[in-house]
C-alpha positions in Angstrom: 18.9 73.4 15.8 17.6 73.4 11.8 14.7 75.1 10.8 13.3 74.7 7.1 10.1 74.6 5.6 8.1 72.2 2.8 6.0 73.6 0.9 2.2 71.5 1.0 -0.1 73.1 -1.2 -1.2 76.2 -3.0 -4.5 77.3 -4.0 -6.0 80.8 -5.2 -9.2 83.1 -5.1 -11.2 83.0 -8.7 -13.9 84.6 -9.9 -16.5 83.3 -7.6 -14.4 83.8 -5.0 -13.9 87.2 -5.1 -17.8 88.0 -6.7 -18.8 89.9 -3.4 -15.1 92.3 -3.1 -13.6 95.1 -4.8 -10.7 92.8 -6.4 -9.8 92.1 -9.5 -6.6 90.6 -9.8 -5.1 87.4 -9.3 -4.7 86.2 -5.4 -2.5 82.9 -4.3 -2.1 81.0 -1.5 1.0 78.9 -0.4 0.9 76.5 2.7 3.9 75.5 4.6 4.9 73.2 7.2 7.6 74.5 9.2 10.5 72.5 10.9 12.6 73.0 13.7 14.7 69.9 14.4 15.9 69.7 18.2 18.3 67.2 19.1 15.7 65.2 20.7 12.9 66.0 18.7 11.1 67.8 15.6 8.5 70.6 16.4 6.2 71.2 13.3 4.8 74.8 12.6 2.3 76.4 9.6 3.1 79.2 7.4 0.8 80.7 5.2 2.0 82.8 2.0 -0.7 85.2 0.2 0.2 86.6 -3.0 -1.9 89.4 -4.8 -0.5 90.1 -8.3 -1.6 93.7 -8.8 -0.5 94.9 -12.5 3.0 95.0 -12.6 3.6 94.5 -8.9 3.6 91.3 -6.6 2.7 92.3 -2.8 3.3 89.1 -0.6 1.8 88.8 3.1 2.6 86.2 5.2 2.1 84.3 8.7 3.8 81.7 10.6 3.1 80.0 13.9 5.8 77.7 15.3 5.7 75.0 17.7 2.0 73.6 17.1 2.7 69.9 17.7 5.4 66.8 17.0 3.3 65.4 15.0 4.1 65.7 11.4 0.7 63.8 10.1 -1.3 66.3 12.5 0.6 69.5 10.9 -0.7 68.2 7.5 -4.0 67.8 8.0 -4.5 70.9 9.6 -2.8 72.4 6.5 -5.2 70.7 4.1 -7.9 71.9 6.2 -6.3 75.5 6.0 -6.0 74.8 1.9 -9.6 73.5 1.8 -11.2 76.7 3.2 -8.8 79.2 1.5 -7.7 80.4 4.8 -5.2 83.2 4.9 -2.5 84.9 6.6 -4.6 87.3 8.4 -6.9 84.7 9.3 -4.2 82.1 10.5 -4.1 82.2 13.8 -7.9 82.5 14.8 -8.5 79.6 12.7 -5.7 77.6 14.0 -6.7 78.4 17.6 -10.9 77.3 16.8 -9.6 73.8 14.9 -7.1 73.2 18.2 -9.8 73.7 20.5 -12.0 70.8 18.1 -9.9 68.4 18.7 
């Protein structure tokens, strides 16, 4: 079995986004497809990747869920879905769950 990942997008929090919290520093978001390659097939996963550069200091949080479906078109537009409404890690798997049930 190989696993690896491709990196499909990043987006971050600005000003607007961030108008109604208590932070002030810069926030990032990387979205992943992950891989797993079988020998009879390819399973497709997401991760997501939040950044928060605080000062001197980067603290990173992240999420994956494996195994979401073989299809590597479906994977992506779920992710661009995920990149589109700033979803994060902590949010990930809620989100995921409500945009499965949708379809």
């Amino acid at each position: 079995m190989i696993d690896f990942k491709t990196c499909y997008g990043m987006t971050y929090f600005d000003e607007n986004d961030l108008k109604e919290t208590q932070i002030n520093h810069r926030v990032e978001l990387e979205y992943y497809r992950t891989n797993k390659c079988t020998e009879d097939d390819f399973e497709y996963g997401i991760e997501i990747c939040k950044k928060e550069y605080i000062d001197d200091n980067i603290t990173v949080e992240t999420n994956k869920i494996e195994n979401i479906t073989n299809s590597s078109d479906k994977v992506i537009e779920i992710i661009n879905t995920l990149k589109k409404y700033k979803v994060t890690p902590v949010g990930l798997n809620d989100v995921l769950e409500d945009l499965m049930k949708a379809n």
